[in-house]
ChimeraX commands (.cxc) that place a marker at each C-alpha (Angstrom):
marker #1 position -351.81,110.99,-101.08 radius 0.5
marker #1 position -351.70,107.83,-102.97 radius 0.5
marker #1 position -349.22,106.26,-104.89 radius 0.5
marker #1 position -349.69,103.36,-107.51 radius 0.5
marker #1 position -347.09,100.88,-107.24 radius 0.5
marker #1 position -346.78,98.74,-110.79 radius 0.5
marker #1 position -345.39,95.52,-109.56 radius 0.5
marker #1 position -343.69,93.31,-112.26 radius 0.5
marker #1 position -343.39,90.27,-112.31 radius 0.5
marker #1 position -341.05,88.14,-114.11 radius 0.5
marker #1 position -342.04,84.51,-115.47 radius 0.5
marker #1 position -338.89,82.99,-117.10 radius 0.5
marker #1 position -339.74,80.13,-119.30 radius 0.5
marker #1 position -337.68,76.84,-118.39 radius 0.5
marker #1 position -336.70,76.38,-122.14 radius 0.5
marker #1 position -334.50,73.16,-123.45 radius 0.5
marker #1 position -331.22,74.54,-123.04 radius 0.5
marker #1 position -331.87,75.68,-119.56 radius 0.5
marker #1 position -333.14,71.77,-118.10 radius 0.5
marker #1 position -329.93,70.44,-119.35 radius 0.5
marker #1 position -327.34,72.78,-117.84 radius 0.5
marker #1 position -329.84,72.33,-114.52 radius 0.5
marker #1 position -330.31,68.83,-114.96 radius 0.5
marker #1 position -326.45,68.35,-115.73 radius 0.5
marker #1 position -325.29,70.21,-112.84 radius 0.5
marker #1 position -327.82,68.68,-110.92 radius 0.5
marker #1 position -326.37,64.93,-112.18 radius 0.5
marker #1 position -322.91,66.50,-111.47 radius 0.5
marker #1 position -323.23,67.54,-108.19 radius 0.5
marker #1 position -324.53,65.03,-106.03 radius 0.5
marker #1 position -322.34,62.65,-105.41 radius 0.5
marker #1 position -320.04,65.15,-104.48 radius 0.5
marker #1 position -322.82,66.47,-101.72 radius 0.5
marker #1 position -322.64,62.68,-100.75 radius 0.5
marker #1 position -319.24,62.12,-100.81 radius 0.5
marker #1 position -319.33,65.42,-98.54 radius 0.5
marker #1 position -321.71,64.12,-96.25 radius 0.5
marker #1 position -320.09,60.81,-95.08 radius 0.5
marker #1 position -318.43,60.45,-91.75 radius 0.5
marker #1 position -314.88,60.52,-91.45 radius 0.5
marker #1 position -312.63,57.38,-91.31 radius 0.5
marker #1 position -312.14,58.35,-87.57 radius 0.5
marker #1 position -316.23,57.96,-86.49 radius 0.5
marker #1 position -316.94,54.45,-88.55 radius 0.5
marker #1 position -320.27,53.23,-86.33 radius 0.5
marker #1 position -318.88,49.75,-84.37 radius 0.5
marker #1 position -321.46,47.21,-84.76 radius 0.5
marker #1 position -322.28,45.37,-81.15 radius 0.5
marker #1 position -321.86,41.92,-82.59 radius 0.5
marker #1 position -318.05,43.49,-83.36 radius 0.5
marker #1 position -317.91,44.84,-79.76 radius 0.5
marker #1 position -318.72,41.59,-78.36 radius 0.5
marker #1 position -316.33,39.48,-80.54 radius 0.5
marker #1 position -313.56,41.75,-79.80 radius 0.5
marker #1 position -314.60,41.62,-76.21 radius 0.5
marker #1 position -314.08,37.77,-76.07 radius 0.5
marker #1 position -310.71,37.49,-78.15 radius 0.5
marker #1 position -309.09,40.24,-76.18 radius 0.5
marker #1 position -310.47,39.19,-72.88 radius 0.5
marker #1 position -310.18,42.52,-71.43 radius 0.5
marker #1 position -306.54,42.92,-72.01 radius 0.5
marker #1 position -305.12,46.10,-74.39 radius 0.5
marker #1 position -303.46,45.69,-77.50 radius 0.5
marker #1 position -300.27,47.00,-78.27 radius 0.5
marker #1 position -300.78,49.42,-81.47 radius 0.5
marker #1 position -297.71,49.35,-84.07 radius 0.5
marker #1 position -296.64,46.00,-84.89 radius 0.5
marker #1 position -299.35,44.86,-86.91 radius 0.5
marker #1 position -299.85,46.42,-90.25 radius 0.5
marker #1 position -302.67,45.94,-92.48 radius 0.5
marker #1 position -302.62,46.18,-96.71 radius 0.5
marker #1 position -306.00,47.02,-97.90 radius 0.5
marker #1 position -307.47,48.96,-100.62 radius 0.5
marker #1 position -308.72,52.73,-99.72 radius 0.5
marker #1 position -311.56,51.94,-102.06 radius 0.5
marker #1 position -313.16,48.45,-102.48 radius 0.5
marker #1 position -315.49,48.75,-105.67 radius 0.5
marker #1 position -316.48,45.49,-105.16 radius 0.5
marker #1 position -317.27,44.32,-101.76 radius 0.5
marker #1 position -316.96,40.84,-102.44 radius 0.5
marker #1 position -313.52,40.19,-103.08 radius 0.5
marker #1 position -311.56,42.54,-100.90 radius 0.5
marker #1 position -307.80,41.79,-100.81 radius 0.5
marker #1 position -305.78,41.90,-97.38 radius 0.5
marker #1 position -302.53,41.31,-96.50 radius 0.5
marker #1 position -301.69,41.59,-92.60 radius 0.5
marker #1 position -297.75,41.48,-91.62 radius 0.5
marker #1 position -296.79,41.58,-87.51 radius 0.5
marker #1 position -293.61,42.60,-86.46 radius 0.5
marker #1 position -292.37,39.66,-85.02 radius 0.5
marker #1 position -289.01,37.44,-85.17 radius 0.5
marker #1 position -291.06,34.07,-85.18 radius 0.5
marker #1 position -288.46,32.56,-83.17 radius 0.5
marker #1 position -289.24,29.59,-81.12 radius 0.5
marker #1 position -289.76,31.83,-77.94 radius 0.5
marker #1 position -291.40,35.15,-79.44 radius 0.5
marker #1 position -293.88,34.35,-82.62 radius 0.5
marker #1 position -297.18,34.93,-83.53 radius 0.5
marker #1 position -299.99,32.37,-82.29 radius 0.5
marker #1 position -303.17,33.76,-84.05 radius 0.5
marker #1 position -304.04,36.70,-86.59 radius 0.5
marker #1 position -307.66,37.19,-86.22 radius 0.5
marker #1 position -309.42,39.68,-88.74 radius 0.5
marker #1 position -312.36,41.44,-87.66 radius 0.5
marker #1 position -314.72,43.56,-89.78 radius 0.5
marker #1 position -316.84,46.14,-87.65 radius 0.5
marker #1 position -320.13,46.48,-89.55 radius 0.5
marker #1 position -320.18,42.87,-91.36 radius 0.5
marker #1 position -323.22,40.70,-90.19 radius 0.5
marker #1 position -320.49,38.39,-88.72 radius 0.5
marker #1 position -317.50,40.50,-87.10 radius 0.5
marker #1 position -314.90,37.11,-87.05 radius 0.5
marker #1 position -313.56,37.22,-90.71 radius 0.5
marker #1 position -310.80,34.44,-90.42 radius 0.5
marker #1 position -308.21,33.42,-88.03 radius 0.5
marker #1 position -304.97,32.61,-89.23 radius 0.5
marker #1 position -302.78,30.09,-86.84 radius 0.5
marker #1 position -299.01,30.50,-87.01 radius 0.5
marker #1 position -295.88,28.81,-85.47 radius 0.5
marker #1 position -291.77,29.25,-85.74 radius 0.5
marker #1 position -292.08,27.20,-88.76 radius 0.5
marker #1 position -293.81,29.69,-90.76 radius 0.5
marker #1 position -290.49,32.01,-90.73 radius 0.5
marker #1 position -292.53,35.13,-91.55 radius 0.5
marker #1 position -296.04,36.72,-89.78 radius 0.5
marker #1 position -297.33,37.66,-92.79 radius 0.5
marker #1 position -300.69,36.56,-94.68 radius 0.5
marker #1 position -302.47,37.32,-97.54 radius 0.5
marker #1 position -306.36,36.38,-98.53 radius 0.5
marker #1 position -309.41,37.92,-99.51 radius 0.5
marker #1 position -312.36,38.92,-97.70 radius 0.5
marker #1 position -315.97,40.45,-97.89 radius 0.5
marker #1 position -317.10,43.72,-96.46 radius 0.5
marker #1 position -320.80,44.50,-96.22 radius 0.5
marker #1 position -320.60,48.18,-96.25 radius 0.5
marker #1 position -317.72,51.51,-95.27 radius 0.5
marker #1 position -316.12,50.34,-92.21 radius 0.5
marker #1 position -312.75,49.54,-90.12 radius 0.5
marker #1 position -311.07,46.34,-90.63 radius 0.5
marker #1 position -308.93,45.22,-87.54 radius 0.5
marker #1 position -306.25,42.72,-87.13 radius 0.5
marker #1 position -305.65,41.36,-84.08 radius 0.5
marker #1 position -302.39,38.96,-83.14 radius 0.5
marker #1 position -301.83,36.84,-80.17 radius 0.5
marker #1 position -298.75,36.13,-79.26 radius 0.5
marker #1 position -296.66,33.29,-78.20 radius 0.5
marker #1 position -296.02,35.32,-74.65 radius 0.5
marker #1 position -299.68,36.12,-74.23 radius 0.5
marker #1 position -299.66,39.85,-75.70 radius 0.5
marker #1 position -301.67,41.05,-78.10 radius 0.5
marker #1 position -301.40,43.58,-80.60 radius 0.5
marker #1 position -303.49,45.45,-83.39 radius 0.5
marker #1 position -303.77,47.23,-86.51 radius 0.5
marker #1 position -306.77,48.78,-88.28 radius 0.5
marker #1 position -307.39,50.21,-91.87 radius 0.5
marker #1 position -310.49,51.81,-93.24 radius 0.5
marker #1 position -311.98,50.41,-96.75 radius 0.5
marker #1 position -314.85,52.69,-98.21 radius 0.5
marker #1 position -317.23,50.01,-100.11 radius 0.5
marker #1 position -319.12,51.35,-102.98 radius 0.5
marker #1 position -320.96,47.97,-104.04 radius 0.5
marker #1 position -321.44,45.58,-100.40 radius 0.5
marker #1 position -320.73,42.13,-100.41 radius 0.5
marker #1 position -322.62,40.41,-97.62 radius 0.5
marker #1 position -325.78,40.18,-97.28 radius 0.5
marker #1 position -327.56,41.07,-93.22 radius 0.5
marker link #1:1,2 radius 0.2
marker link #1:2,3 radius 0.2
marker link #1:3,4 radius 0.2
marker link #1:4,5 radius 0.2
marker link #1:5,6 radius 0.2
marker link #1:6,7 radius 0.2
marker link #1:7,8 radius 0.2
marker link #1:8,9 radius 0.2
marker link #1:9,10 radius 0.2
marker link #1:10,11 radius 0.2
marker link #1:11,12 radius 0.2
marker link #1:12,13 radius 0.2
marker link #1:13,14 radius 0.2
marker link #1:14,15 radius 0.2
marker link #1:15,16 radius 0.2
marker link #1:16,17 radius 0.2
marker link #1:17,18 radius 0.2
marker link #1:18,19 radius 0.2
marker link #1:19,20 radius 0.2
marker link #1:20,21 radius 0.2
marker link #1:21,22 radius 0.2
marker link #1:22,23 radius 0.2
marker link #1:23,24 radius 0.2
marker link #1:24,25 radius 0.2
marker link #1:25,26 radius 0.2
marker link #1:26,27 radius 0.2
marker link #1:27,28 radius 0.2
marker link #1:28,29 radius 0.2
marker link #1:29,30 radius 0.2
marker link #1:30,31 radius 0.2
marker link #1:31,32 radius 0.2
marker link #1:32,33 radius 0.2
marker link #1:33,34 radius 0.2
marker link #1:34,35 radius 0.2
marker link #1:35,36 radius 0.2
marker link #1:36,37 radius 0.2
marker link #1:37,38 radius 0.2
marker link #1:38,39 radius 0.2
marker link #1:39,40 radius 0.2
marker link #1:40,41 radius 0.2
marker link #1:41,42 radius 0.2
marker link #1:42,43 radius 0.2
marker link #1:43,44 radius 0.2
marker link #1:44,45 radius 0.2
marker link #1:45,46 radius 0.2
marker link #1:46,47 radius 0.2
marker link #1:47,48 radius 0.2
marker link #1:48,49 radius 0.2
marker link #1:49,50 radius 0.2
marker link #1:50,51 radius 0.2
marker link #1:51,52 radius 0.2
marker link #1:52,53 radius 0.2
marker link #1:53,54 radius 0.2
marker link #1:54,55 radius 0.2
marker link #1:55,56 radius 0.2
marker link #1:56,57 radius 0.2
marker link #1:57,58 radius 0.2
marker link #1:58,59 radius 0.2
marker link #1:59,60 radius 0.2
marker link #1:60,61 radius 0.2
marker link #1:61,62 radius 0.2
marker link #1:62,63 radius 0.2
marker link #1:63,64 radius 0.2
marker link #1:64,65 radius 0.2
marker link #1:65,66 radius 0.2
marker link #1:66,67 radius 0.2
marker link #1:67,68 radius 0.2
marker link #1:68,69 radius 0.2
marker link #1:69,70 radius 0.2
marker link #1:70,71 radius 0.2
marker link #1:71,72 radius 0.2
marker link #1:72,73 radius 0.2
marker link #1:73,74 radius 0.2
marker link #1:74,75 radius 0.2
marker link #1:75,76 radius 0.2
marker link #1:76,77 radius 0.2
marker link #1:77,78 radius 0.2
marker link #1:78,79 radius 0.2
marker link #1:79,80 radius 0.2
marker link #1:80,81 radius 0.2
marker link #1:81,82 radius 0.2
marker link #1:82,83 radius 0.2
marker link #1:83,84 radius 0.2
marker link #1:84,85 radius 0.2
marker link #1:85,86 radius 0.2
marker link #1:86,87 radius 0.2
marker link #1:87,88 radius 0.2
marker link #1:88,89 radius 0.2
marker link #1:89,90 radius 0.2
marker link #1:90,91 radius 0.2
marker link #1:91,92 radius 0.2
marker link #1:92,93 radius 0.2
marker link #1:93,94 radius 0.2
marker link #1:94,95 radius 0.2
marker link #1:95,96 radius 0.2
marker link #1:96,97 radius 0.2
marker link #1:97,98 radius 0.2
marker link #1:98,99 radius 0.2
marker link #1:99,100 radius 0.2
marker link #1:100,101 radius 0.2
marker link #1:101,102 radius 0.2
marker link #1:102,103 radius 0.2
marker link #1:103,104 radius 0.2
marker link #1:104,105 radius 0.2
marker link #1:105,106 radius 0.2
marker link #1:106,107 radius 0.2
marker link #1:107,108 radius 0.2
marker link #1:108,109 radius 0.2
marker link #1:109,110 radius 0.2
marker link #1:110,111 radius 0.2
marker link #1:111,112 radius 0.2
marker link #1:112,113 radius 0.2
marker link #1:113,114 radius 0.2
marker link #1:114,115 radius 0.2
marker link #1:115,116 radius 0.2
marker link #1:116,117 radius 0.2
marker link #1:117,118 radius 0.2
marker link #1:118,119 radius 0.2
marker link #1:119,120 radius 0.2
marker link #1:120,121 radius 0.2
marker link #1:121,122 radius 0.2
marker link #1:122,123 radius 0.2
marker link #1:123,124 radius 0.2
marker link #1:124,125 radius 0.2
marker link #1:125,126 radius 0.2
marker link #1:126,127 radius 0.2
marker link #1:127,128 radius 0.2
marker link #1:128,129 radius 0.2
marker link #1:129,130 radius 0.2
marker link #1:130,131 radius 0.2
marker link #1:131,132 radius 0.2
marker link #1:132,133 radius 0.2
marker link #1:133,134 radius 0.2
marker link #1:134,135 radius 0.2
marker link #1:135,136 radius 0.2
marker link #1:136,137 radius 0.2
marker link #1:137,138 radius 0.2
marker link #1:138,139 radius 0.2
marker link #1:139,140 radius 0.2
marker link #1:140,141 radius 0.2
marker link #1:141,142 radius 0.2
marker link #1:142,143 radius 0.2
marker link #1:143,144 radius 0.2
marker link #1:144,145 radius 0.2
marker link #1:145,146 radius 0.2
marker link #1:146,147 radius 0.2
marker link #1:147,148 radius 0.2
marker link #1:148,149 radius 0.2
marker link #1:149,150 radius 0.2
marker link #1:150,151 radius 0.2
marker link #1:151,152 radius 0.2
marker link #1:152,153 radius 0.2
marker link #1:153,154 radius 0.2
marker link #1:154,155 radius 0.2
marker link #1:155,156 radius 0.2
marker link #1:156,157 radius 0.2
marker link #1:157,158 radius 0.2
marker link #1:158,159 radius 0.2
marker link #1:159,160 radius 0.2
marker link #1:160,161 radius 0.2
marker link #1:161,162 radius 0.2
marker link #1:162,163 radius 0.2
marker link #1:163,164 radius 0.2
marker link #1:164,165 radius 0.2
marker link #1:165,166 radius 0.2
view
């Protein structure tokens, strides 16, 4: 006992209408599957050439976390001109002041963005510039100060259009 089986197929015809709507979505969608796909702030890849740099300015001592505070965009649409402003909390006094700010960027092709050298006179440890950022990444802050302690302070810019070329 046999049985026939009819099997039907079904060729839909990809007509005008239908590539837009695909092709829109299609436009639509992906950067959010890229957006979605990007590590968080937490996991930003630390270039050696940042390792090394931090390495040397610290010179194997820890930072204190909490007295310096970096102001940077969340989003840099321009890589090139990247404002920063980086305040420590410090009385600038002529026994307890900030010596050096040092900014560090951690995927730049150089990793020592400025240093900034301070005394008593300057009344406030605060300064402003701009800087540019090759790609996503941490920018770090990193003050000596006038008793030999260091601290730090960190911020995250996402870069949609880099500024430095490697």
């Amino acid at each position: 006992m046999t049985t026939d089986r009819k099997v039907h197929l079904t060729i839909s015809v990809l007509n005008r209408r239908s590539l837009l709507i695909t092709g829109g979505a299609a436009m639509f969608l992906h950067p959010l599957l890229a957006a979605a796909q990007e590590a968080p702030p937490q996991a930003m890849e630390r270039s050696k050439i940042f390792e090394e740099a931090y390495a040397m300015l610290t010179a194997g001592g820890t930072p204190l976390e909490g007295k310096v505070t970096l102001e940077l965009p969340e989003i840099a649409e321009n890589g090139n001109f990247v404002p920063v402003t980086i305040t420590v909390d410090s009385p600038m006094t002529p026994e307890d002041y900030v010596k050096t700010i040092h900014l560090l960027s951690t995927a730049n092709p150089v990793a020592r963005v400025a240093s900034f050298h301070l005394s008593p006179i300057n009344g406030v440890a605060k300064v402003q510039s701009r800087m540019r950022l090759a790609k996503t990444q941490d920018v770090i802050a990193l003050a000596v100060l006038s008793n030999g302690t260091l601290a730090v302070g960190s911020s995250t810019v996402k870069v949609t259009i880099g500024g430095c070329s490697s």
